[in-house]
C-alpha positions as CSV (number, residue, x, y, z in Angstrom):
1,X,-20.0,56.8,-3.8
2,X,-16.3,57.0,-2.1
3,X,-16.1,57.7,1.1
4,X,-15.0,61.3,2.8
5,X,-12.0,61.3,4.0
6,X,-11.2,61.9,7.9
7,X,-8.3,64.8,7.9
8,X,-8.3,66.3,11.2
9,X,-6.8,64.9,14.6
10,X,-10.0,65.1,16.3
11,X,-11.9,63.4,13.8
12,X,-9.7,60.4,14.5
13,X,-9.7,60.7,18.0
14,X,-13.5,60.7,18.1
15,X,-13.5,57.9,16.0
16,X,-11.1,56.2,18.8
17,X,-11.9,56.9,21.5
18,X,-15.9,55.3,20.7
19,X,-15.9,53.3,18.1
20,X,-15.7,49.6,17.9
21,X,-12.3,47.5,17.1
22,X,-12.2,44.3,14.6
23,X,-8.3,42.9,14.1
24,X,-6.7,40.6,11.7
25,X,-2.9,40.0,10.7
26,X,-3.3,42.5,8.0
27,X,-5.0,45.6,9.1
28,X,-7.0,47.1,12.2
29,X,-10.4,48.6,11.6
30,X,-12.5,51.0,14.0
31,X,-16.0,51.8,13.5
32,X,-17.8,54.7,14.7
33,X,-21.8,55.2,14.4
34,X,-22.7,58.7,14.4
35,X,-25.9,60.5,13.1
36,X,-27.2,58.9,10.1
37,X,-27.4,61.6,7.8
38,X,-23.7,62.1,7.8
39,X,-21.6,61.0,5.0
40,X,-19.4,57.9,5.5
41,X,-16.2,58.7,6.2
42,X,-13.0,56.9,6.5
43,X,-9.5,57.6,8.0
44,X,-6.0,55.7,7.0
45,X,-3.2,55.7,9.5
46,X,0.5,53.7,9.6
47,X,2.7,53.8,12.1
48,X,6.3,53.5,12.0
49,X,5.9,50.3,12.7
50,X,5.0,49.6,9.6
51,X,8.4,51.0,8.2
52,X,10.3,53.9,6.7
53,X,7.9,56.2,4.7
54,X,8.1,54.1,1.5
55,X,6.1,51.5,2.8
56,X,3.4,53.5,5.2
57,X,2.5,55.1,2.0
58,X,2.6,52.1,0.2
59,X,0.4,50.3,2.9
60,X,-2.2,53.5,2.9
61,X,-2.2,53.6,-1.3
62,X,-3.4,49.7,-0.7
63,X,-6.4,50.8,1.8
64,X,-7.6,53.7,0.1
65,X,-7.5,50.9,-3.9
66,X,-9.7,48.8,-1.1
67,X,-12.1,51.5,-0.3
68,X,-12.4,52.7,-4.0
69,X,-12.8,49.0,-5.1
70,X,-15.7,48.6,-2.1
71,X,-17.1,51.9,-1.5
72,X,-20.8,50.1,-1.6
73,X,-20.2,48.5,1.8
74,X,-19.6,52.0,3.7
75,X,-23.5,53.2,4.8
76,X,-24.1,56.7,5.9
77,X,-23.7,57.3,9.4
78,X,-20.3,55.4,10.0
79,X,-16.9,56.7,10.5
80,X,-13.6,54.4,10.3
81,X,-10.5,54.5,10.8
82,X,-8.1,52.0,8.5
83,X,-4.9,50.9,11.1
84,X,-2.0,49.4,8.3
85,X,0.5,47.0,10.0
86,X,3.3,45.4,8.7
87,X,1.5,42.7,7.1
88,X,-0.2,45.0,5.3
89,X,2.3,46.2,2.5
90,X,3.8,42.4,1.9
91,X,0.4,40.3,1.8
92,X,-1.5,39.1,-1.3
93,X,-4.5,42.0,-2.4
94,X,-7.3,39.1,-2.4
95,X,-6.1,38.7,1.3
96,X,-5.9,41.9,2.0
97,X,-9.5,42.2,1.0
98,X,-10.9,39.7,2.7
99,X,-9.4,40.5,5.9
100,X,-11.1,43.8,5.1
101,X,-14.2,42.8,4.5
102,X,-14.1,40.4,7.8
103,X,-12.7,43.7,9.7
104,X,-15.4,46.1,8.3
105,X,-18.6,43.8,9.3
106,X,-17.4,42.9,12.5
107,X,-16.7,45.9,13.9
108,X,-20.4,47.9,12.0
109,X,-22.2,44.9,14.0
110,X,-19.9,46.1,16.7
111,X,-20.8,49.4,16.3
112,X,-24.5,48.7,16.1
113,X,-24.9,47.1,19.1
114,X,-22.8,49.7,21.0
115,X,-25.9,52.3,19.5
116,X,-28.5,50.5,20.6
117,X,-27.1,50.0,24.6
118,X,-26.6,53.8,24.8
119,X,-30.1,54.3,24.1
């Protein structure tokens, strides 16, 4: 099952303002843990600093083939936000993924023990 996609501002913000940060060379991920019946969900976002519109969409068209290729990992409950950088449009896919995969454990286990000290 893919992912929802994340389409409005607040969505993101929400997402930003509590969840959880994991960073590599080749993309920033930030995990939220919400209610557990709720859908995954993910957002993309590249900034300019990624570079002129050609290769922000480029960069986002790379996340999204990762969350198609890996929709298994995303649980119910969990919102994230996929941050491109520059790295991100120029570095090998098999990198890209495994960067991915490091970034999207690290910050769920983030998440989850963020949950459990609010309760």
């Amino acid at each position: 099952m893919v992912p929802a996609v994340l389409k409005r501002r607040s969505q993101f913000l929400e997402v930003g303002k509590f969840g959880s940060r994991a960073k590599t060379n080749t993309l920033v991920t930030i995990c939220f843990r919400g209610e557990a019946a709720s859908p995954p969900m993910v957002g993309y976002t590249a900034s300019v600093k990624v570079g002129g519109a050609v290769e922000r969409n480029r960069a986002k068209r790379r996340l999204r083939a990762l969350v198609r290729e890996l929709s298994q990992e995303f649980t119910q409950g969990y919102s994230f936000v996929l941050i491109a950088t520059p790295d991100t449009v120029v570095c090998d896919f098999s990198r890209l993924r495994a960067d991915f995969m490091y970034c999207l454990r690290k910050s769920k286990s983030r998440a989850d023990d963020a949950k459990r000290d609010q309760c």
